[in-house]
Structure formats: C-alpha cells, structure tokens
Steps between C-alpha positions, in 0.01 A plus 500: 500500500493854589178706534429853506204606678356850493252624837341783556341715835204297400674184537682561803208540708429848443103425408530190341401180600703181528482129271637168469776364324466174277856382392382131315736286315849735592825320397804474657603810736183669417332417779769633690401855284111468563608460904723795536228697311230372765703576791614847336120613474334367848261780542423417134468185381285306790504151343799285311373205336816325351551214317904435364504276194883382456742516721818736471733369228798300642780789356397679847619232740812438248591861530436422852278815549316606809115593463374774694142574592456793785720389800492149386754344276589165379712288296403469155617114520193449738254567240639465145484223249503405166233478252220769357184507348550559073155531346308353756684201516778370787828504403714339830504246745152326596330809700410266846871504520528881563220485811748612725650756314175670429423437855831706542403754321170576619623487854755795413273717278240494823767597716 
C-alpha cells in the first residue's frame, strides 16, 4: 500500500493547529503505514487511536521478510498468519487460535 501525502506551511506547524488520527479496521501491514505516519507527524497528530483488523498475510513470513517500524524491527513470522476477512465473513482458522499472534502484533506496532 503506498500513500502519497501532500502538507503544507499550514500543516507543519506554521499556524495551524494539530488533530488525531483514527486508523479503524486496517488490514494486514497497514497498521504498520498508519504508525510510521503517527510517528512521522509528532508535533501534528497528538492522538493515534488504532485498531488492526487481519493480521499480515502469511507470504511475508514465507518470504521470510523483516518488518520495520522506527528503530524497531521484527520478524514477520512473529505476527503473520493465514486467513482474511472476504465480505464480512472469516475465511481461516477459528480466530481464538490467533490470540497470540495478534497479541504479537500489537506489542510490535506499540513499540
């Protein structure tokens, strides 16, 4: 997911004011997106309310990739899994089995 985000003086500080951030329901690496954007902005964005919705997808720890959040990285095995939401409905193993993993993750996107 790339994003392309346009600022001006006004939004740097010069005069304006600053806000929160809601990032509901992000999939996969996302989250990992809505952090780096929170901790690129701190002067700006006060408040990060974030909730993840599916974990990364399971061809990250097969490619056996790295995530990287600030000074903080991790192995994608940690936090990936099968499974995904299609039209509102759970498509993967029986979510109480992926506690951990979510656990996982939201220990390394606080980090």
């Amino acid at each position: 997911v790339a994003a392309t985000i346009t600022t001006t003086n006004h939004e740097h500080g010069n005069g304006g004011g600053s806000f929160i951030f809601l990032a509901i329901h992000l999939c996969g690496t996302l989250s990992i997106k809505a952090v780096d954007l929170f901790n690129h902005f701190p002067n700006q964005i006060k408040f990060l309310a974030l909730k993840p919705c599916c974990l990364p997808h399971m061809i990250h720890a097969k490619r056996k990739e790295v995530f990287t959040i600030g000074n903080h990285t991790f192995p994608a095995s940690d936090v990936c899994a099968p499974g995904s939401f299609h039209k509102d409905v759970w498509k993967g193993p029986p979510r109480g089995h992926l506690r951990k993993r979510f656990h996982n993750w939201s220990y390394h996107l606080l980090q």
